[in-house]
Rosetta silent file (secondary structure, phi, psi, omega in degrees, C-alpha in Angstrom):
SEQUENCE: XXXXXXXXXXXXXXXXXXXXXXXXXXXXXXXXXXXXXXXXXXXXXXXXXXXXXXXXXXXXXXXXXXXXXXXXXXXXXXXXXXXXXXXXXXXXXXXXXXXXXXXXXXXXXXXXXXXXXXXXXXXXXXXXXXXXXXXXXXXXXXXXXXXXXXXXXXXXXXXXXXXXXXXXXXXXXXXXXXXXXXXXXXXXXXXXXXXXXXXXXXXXXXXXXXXXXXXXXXXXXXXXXXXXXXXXXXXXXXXXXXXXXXXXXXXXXXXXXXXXXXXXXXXXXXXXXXXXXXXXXXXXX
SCORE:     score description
SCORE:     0.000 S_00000001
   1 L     0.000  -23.175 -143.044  185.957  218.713   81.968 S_00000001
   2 H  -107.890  -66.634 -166.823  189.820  217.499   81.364 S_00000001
   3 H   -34.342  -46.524 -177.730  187.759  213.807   80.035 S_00000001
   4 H   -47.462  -44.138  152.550  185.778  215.605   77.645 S_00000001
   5 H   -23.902  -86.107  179.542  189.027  217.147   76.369 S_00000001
   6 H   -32.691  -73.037 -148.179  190.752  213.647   75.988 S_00000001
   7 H   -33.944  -76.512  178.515  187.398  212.303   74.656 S_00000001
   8 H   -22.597  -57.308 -174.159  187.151  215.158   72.144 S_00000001
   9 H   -67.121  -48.302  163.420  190.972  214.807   71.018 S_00000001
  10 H  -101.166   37.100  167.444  190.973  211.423   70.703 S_00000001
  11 H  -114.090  -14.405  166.930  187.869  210.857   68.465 S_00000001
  12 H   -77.660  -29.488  173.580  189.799  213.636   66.389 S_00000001
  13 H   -48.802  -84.584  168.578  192.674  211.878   66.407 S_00000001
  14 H   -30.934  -46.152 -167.097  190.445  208.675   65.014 S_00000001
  15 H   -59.951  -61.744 -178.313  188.788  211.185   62.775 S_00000001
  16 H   -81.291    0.128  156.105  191.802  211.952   61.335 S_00000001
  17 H   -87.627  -19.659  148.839  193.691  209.055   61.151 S_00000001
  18 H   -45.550  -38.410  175.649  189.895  207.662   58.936 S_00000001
  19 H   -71.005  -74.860  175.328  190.666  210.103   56.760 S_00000001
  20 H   -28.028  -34.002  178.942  194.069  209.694   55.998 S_00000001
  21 H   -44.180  -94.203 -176.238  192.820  205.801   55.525 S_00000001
  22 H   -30.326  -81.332 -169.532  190.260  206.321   53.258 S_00000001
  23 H   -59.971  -22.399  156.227  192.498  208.807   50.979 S_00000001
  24 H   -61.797  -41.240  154.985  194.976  206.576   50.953 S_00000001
  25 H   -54.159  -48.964 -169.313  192.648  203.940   49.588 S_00000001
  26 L   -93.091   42.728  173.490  191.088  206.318   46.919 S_00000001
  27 L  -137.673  -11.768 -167.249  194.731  207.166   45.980 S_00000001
  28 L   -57.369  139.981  174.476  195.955  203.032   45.858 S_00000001
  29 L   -86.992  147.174  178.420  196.397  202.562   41.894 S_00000001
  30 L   -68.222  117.069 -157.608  194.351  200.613   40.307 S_00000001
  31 L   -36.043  119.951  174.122  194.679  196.495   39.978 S_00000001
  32 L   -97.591  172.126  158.582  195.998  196.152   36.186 S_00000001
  33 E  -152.690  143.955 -158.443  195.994  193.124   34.270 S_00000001
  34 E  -121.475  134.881  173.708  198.604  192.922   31.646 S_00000001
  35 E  -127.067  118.682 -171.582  198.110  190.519   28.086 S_00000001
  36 E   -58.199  147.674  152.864  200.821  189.249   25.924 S_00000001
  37 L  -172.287   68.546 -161.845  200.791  188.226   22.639 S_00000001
  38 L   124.467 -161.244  149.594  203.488  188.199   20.407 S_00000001
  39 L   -85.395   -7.947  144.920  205.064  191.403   20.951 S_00000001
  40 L   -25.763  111.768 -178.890  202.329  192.592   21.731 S_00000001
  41 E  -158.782   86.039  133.770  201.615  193.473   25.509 S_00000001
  42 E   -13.597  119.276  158.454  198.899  195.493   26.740 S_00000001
  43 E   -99.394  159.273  168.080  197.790  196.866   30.147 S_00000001
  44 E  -157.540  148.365 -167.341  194.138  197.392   31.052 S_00000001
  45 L  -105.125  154.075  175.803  192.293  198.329   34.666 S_00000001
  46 L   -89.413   19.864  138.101  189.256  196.743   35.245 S_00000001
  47 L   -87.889  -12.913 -170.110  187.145  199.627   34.258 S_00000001
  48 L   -88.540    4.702  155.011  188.480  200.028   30.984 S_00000001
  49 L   -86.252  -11.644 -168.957  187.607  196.199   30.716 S_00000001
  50 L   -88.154  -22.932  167.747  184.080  196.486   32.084 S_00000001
  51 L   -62.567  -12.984 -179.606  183.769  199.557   29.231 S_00000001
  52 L   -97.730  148.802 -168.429  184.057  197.625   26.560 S_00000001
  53 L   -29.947  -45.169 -162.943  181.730  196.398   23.880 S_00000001
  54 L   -79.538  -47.866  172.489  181.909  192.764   24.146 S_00000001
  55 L    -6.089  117.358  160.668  181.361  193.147   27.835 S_00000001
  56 E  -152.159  175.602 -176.320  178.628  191.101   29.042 S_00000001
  57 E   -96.824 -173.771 -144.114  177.184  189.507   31.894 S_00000001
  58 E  -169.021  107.499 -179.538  177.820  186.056   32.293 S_00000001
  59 L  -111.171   89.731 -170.306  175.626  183.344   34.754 S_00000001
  60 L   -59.192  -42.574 -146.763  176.593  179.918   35.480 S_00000001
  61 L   -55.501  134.832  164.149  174.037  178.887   37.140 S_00000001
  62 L   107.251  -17.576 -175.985  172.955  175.527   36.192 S_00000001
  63 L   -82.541 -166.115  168.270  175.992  174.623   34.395 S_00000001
  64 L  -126.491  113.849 -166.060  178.806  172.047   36.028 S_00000001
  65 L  -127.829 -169.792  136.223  182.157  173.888   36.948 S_00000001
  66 L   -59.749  -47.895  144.970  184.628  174.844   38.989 S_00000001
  67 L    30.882  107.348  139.343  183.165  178.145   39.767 S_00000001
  68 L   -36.534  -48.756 -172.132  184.503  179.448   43.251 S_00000001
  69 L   -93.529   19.026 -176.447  181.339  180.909   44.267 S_00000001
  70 L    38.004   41.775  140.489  179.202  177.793   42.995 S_00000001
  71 L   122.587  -12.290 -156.867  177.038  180.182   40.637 S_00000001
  72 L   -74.404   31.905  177.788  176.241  182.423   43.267 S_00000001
  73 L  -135.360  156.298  159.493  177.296  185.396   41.629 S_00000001
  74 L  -119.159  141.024 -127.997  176.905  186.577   38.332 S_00000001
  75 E  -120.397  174.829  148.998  179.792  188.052   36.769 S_00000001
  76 E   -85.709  114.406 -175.207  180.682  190.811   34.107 S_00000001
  77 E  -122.672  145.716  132.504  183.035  189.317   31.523 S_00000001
  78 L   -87.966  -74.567  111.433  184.914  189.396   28.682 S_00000001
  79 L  -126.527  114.556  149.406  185.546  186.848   25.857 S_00000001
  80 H    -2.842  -86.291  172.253  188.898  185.415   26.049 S_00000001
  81 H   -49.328  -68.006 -172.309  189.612  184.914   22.553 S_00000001
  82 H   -63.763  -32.641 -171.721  188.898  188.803   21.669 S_00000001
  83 H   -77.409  -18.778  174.053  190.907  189.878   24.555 S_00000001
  84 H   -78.672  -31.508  158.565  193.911  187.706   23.498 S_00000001
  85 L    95.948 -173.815  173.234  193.615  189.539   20.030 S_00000001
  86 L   -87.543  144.423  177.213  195.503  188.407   17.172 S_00000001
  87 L  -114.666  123.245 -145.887  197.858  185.642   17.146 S_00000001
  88 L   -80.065  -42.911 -161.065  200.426  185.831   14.910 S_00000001
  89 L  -101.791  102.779  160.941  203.285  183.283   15.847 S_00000001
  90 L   -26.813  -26.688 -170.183  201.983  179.528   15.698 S_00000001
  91 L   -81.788  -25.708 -171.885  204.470  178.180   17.978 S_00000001
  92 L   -65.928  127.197 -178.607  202.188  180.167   20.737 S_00000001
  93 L  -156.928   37.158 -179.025  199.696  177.306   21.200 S_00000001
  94 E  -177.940  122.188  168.808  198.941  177.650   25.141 S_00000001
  95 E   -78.299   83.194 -169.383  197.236  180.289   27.199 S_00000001
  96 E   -98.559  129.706  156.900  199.648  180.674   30.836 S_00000001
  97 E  -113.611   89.911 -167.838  197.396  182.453   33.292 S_00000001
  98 E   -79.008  122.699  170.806  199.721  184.118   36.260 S_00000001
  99 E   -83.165  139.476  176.782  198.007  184.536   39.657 S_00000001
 100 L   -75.918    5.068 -176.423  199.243  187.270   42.344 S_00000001
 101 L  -114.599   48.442  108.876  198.981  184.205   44.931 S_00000001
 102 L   115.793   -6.965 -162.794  201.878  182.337   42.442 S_00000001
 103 L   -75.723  126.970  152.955  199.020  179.654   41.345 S_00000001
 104 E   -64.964  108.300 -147.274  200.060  179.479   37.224 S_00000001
 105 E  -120.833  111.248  153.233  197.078  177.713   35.176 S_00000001
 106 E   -62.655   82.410 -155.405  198.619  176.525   31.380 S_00000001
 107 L   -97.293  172.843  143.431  195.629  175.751   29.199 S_00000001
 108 L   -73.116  154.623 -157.174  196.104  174.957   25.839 S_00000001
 109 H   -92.234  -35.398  178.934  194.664  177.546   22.802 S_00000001
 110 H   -58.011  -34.914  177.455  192.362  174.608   21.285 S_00000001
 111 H   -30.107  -72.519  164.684  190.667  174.514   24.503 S_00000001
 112 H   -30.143  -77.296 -172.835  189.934  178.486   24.474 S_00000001
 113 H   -16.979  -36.965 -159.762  189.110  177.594   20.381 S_00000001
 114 H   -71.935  -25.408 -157.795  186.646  174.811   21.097 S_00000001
 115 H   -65.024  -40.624 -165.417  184.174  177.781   22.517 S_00000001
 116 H   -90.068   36.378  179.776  183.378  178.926   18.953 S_00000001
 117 L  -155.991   70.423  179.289  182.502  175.612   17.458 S_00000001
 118 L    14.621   80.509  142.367  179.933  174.433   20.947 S_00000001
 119 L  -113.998  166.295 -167.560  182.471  173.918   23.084 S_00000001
 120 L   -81.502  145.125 -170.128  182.873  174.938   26.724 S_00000001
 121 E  -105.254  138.477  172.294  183.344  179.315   26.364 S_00000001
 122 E   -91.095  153.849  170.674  185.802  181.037   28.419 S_00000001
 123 E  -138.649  165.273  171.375  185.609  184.200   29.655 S_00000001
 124 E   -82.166   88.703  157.220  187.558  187.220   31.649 S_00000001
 125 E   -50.504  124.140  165.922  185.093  187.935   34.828 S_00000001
 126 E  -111.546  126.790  150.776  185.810  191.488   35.797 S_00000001
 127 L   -90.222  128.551  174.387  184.878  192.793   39.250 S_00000001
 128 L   -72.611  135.343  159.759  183.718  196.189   39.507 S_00000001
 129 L   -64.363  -23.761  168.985  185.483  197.934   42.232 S_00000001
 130 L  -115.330   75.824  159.889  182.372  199.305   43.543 S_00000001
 131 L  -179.742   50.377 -122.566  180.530  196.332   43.613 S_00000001
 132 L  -100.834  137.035  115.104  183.643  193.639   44.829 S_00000001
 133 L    20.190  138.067  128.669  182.884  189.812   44.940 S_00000001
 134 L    -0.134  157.432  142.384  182.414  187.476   47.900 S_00000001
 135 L   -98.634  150.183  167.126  185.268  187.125   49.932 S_00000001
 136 L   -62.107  148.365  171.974  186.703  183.622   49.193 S_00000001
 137 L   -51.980  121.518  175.690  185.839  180.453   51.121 S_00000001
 138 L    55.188   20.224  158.404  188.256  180.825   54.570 S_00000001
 139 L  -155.804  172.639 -178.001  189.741  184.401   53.480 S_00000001
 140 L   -76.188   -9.067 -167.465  189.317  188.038   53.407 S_00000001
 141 L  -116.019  168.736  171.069  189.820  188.586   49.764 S_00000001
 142 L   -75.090 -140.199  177.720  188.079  187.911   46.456 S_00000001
 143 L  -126.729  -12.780 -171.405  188.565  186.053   43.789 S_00000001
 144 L   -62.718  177.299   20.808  189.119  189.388   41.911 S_00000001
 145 L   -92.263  -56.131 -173.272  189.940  191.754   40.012 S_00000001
 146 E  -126.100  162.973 -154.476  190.187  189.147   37.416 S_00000001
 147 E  -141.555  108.181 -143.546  188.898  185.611   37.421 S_00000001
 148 E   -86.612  113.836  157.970  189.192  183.130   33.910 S_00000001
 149 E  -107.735  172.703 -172.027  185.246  181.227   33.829 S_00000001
 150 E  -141.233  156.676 -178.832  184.011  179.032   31.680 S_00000001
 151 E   -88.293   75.775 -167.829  180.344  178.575   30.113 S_00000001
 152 L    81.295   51.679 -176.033  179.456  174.695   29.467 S_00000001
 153 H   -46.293  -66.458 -159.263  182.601  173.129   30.914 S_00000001
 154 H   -65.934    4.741  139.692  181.604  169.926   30.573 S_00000001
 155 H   -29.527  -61.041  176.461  181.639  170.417   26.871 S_00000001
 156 L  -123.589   26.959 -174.785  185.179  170.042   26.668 S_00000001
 157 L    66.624   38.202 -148.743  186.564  168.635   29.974 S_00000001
 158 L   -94.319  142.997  101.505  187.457  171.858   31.565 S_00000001
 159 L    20.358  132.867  148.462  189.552  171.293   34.767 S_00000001
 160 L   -69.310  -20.671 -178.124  188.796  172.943   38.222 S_00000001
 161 L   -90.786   20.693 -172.377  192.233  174.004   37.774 S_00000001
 162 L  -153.920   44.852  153.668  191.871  175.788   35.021 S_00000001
 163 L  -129.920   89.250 -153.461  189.312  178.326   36.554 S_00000001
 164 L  -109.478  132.776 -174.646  192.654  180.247   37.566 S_00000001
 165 L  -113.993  157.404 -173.187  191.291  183.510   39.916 S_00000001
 166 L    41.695   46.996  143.314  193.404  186.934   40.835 S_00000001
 167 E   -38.377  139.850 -172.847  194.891  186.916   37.344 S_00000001
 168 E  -132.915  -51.927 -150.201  197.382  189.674   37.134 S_00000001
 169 E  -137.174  134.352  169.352  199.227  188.445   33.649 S_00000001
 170 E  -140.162  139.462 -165.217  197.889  186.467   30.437 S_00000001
 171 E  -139.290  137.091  162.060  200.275  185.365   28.093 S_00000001
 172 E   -91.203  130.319 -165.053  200.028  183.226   24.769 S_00000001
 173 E  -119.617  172.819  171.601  203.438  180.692   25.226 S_00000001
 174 L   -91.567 -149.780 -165.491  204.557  177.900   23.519 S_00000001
 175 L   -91.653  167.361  170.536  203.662  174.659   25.556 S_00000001
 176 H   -73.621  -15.803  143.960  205.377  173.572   28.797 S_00000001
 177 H   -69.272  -17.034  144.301  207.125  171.019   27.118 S_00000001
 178 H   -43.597  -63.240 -174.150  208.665  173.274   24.253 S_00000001
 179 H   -82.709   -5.295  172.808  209.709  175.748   26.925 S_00000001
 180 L  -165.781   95.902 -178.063  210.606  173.052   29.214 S_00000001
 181 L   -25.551  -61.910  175.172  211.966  169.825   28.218 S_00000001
 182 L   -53.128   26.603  170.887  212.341  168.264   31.614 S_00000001
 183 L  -131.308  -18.697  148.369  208.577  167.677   31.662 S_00000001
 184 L   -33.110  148.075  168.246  208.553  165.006   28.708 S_00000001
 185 L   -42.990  159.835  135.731  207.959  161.486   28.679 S_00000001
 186 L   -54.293  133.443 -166.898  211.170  160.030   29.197 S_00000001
 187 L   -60.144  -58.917  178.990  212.186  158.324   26.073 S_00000001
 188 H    -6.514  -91.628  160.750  212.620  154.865   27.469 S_00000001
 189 H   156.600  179.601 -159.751  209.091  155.532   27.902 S_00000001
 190 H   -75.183  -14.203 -155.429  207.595  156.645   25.024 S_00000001
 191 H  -106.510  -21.131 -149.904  205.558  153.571   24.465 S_00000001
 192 L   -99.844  126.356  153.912  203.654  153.538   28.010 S_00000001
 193 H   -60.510  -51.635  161.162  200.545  154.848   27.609 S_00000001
 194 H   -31.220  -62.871 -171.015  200.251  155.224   31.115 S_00000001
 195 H   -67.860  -42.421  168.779  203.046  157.148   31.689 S_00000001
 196 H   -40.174  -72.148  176.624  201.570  159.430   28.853 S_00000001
 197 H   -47.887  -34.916 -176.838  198.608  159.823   30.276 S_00000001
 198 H   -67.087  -42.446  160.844  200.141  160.614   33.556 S_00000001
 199 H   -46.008  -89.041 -177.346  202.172  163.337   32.051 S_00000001
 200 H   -22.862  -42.235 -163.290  198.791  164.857   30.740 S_00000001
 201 H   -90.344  -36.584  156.541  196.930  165.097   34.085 S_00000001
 202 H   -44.715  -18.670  169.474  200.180  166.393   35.358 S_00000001
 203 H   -98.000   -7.463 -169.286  200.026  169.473   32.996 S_00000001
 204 H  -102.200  -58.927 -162.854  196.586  169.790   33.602 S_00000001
 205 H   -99.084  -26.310 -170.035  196.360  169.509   37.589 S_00000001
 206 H  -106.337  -24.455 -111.828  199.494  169.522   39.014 S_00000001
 207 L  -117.332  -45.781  154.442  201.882  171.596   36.555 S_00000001
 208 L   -20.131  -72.914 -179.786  199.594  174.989   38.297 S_00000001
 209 L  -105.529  -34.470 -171.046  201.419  174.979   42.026 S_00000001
 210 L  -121.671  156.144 -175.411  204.345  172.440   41.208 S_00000001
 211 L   -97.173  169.880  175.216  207.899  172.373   38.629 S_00000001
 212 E  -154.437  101.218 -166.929  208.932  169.070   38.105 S_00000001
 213 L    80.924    7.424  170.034  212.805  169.123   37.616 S_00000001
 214 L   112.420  -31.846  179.777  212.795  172.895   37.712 S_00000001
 215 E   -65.253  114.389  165.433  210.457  172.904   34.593 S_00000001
 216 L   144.185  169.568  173.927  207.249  174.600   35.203 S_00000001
 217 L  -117.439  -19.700 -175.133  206.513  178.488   36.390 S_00000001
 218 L   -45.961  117.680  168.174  203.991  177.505   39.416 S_00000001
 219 L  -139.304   50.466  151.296  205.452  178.193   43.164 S_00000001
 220 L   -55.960  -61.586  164.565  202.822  177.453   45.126 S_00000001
 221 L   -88.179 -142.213  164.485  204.329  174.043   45.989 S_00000001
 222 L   -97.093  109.685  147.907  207.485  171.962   46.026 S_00000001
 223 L     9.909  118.383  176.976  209.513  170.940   43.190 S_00000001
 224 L  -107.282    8.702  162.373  207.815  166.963   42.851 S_00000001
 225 L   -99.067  -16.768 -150.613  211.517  166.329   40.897 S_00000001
 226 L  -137.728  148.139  -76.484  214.596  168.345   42.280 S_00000001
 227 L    -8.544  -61.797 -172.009  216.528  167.962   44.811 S_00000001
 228 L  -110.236  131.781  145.740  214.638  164.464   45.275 S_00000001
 229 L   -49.357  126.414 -173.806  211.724  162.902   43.238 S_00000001
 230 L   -82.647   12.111  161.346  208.437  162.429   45.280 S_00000001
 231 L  -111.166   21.646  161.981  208.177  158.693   45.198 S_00000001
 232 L   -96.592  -26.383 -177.707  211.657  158.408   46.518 S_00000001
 233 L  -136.881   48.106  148.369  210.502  159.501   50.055 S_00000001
 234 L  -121.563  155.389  156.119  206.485  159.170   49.815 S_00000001
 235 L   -99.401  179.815 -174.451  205.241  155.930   49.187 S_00000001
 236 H   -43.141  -45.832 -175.988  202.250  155.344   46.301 S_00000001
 237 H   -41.875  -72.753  179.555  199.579  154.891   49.422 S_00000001
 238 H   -11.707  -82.724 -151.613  201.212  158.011   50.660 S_00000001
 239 H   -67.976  -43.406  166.979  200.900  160.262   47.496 S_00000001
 240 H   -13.533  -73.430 -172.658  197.507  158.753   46.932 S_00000001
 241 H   -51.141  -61.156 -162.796  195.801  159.872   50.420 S_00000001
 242 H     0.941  -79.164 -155.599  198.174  162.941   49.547 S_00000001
 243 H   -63.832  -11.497 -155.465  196.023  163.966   46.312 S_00000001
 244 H  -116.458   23.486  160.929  192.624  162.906   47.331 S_00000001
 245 L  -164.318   75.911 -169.189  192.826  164.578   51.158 S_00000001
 246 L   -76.697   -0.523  177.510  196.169  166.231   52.013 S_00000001
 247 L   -78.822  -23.470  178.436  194.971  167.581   55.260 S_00000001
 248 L   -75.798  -49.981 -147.713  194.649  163.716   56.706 S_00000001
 249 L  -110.951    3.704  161.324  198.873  163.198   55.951 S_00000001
 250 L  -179.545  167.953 -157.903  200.195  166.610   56.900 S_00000001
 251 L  -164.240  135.419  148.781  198.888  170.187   58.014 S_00000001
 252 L  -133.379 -134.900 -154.764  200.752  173.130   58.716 S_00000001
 253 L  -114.484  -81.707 -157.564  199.580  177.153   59.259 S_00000001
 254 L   -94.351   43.607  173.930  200.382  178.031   55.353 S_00000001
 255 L   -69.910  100.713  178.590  199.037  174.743   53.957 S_00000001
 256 L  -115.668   -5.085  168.622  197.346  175.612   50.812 S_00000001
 257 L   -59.491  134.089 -160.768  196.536  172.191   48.664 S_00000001
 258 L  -118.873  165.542 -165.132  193.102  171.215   48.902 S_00000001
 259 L   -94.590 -177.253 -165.560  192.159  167.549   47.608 S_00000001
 260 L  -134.320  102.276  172.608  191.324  166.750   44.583 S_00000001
 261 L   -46.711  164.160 -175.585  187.701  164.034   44.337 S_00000001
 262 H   -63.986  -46.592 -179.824  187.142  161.607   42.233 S_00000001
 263 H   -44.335  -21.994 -162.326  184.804  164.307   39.990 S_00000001
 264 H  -119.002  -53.962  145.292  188.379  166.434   39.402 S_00000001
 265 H   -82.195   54.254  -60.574  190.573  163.403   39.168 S_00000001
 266 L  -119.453 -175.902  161.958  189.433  159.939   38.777 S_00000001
 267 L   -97.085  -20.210  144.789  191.409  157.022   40.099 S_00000001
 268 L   -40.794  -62.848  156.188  192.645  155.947   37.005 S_00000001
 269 L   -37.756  -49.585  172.672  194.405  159.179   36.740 S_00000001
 270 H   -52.012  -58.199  176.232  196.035  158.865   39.691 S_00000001
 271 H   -59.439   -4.568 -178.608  197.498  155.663   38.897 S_00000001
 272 H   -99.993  -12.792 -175.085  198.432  157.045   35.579 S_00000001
 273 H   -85.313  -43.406 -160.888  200.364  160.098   37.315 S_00000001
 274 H   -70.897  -14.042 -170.784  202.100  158.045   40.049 S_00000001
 275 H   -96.754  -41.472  171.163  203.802  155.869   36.850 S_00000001
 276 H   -55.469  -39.246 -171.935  204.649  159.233   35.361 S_00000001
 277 H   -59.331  -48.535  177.857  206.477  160.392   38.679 S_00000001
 278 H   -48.807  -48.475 -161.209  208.030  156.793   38.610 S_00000001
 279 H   -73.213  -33.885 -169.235  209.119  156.783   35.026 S_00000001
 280 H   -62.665  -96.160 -172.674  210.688  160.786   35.614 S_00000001
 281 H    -8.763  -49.003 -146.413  212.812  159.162   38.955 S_00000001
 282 H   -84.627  -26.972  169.539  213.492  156.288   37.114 S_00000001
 283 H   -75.274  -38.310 -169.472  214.903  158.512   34.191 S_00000001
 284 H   -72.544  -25.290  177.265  217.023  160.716   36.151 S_00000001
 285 L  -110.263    0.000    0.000  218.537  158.290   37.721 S_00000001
């Protein structure tokens, strides 16, 4: 009789610590996402984005992305462009996407632009809370609440990195080299095409998780300028394997850079990045 008690007591006990769960859960506030623009600045939950007109659904399949879930899902979205609204101030000419994991994705606004003239179209993917996403490849969570897709990528050259997931904050900025000098060419130079180029795929792929002299908002990674520049203590082979497998040259617990294939970065690229990292060293010192 005395087990039956216990039994009894502690499945109330369980009962009632399930409750207490659960109401704590239906009492958690709801995931915002907040968008700049100007002075403008706007919050919205992702039902009052899945209410709205322009809402629609939105199917990759068949196209060539980025796409976390490789098409398998098909998402509710909004359009980009109407959700950024009007833009007043000219100087804004780049679309920073903030992640709650710290990843930062800086596209440029022609990019977005290109959608209405057959170009690849971006969109806002909203998750319905009662209907939630996958969990991500190796984790417990989604990709949600909100997650920036694109329509016809290969239209305009969109980036894996610039299908930026668990948006929290969209802002229209001026460019990362307006707001932060220390990611220019060096003058010296100005002339190297190379070095040019290398800068570009650095704003595009790298510019996300890493600053480079303190310049950048991404803190995923390391600094690849300050305290030391990363071709003073990697060599090129080094950064090389680095980008295109980083789990063969170093591995810890909270490792999160994944490589980047020839399809997301070419080889060409590379060699055009590692002469920007050279020419940055070579200016500072």
């Amino acid at each position: 009789m005395k087990n039956i008690v216990k039994i009894a007591a502690a499945f109330a006990l369980c009962c009632a610590s399930l409750s207490v769960g659960t109401q704590a859960f239906a009492d958690a506030p709801a995931a915002t996402l907040v968008v700049k623009s100007g002075d403008s600045e706007h919050s919205f939950t992702a039902s009052e984005l899945l209410a709205r007109p322009d809402n629609k659904s939105v199917n990759l399949t068949g196209t060539v992305s980025g796409d976390i879930y490789h098409h398998k899902v098909e998402y509710r979205a909004v359009p980009l462009l109407a959700l950024l609204g009007n833009r007043p101030d000219a100087h804004f000419d780049t679309v920073e996407l903030q992640a709650t994991d710290g990843f930062v994705s800086e596209i440029p606004l022609t990019l977005v632009e290109r959608g209405a003239k057959n170009g690849a179209v971006a969109w806002l993917a909203v998750e319905d809370p009662a209907h939630p996403w996958p969990a991500l490849p190796k984790d417990t969570t989604t990709a949600g609440p909100f997650y920036l897709i694109w329509q016809f990528p290969e239209r305009s050259g969109v980036s894996r990195e610039q299908w930026p997931y668990k948006v929290a904050r969209i802002s229209l900025v001026e460019s990362p080299d307006h707001r932060w000098p220390q990611l220019a060419v060096p003058a010296k130079f100005a002339g190297d095409a190379g070095v040019r180029r290398g800068h570009d795929v650095f704003a595009v792929q790298c510019i996300a998780c890493h600053k480079m002299n303190g310049g950048g908002s991404g803190n995923v990674g390391p600094d690849l300028g300050q305290p030391m520049n990363v071709t003073q203590y990697f060599k090129d082979a080094g950064l090389r394997a680095l980008i295109r497998d980083p789990h063969k040259v170093r591995t810890w617990p909270e490792q999160r850079m994944i490589g980047f294939g020839p399809s997301v970065i070419s080889d060409a690229d590379i060699e055009a990045l590692l002469k920007y990292l050279h020419a940055m060293a070579s200016a500072k010192q």
